[in-house]
C-alpha atoms as one frame of an Amber mdcrd trajectory, in Angstrom:
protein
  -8.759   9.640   9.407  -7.749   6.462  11.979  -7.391   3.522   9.324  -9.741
   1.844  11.303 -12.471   3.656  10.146 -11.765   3.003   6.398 -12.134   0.380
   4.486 -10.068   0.944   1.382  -7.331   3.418   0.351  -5.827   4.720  -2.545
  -2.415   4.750  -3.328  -1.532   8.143  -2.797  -3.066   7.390   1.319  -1.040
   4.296   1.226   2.011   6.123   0.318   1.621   9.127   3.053   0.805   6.621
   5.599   3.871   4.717   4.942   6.312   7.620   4.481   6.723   6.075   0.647
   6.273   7.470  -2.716   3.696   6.627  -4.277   5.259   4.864  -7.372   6.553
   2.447  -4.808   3.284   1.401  -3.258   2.322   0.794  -6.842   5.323  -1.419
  -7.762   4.591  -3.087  -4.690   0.718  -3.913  -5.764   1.455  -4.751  -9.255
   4.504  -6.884  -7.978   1.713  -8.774  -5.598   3.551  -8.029  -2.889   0.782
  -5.557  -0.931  -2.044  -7.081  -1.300  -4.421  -4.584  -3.308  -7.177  -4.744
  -5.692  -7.479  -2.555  -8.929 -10.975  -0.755  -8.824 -12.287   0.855 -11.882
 -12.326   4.639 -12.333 -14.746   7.118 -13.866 -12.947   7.636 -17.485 -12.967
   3.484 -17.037  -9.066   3.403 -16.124  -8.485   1.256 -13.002  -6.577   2.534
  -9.855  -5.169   0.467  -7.161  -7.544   0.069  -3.733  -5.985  -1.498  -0.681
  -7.887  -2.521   2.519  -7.424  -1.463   5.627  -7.369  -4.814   7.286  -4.894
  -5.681   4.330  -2.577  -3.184   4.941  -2.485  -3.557   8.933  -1.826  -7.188
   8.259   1.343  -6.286   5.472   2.397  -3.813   8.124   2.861  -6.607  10.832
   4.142  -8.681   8.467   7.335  -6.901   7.240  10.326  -4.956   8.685  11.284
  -2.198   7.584  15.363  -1.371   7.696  15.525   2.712   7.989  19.303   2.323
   6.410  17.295   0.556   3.163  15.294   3.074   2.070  11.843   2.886   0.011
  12.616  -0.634  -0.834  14.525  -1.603   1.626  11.595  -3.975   3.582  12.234
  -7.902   4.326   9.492 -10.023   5.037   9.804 -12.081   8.288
């Protein structure tokens, strides 16, 4: 599915659309540093949500250095 035409993802999508794993999308939420939202779930646990229009805008927003691995991003 184009992330155009969906508004939020989890972060397992996050992770496959980035090539990441997905403990490293969370760090990144909980760290603040992709924007995200926690959204509550059916046993009333609460999973990260990000927004499409938030993660297009992170995407522009940072490089990413293939020799750095998961981590390895810098923002501009």
């Amino acid at each position: 599915m184009p992330a155009s035409a969906k508004q939020f993802f989890t972060l397992q999508e996050v992770a496959e659309i980035l090539s990441l794993h997905p403990e490293t999308v969370r760090r990144y939420c909980a760290r603040g540093d992709l924007p995200a939202i926690k959204a509550g779930g059916p046993s009333g646990s609460h999973e990260w949500r990000i927004r499409a229009d938030w993660l297009d805008k992170w995407g522009v927003d940072n490089l990413y250095d293939p020799r750095g691995g998961a981590d390895g991003y810098r923002k501009r």
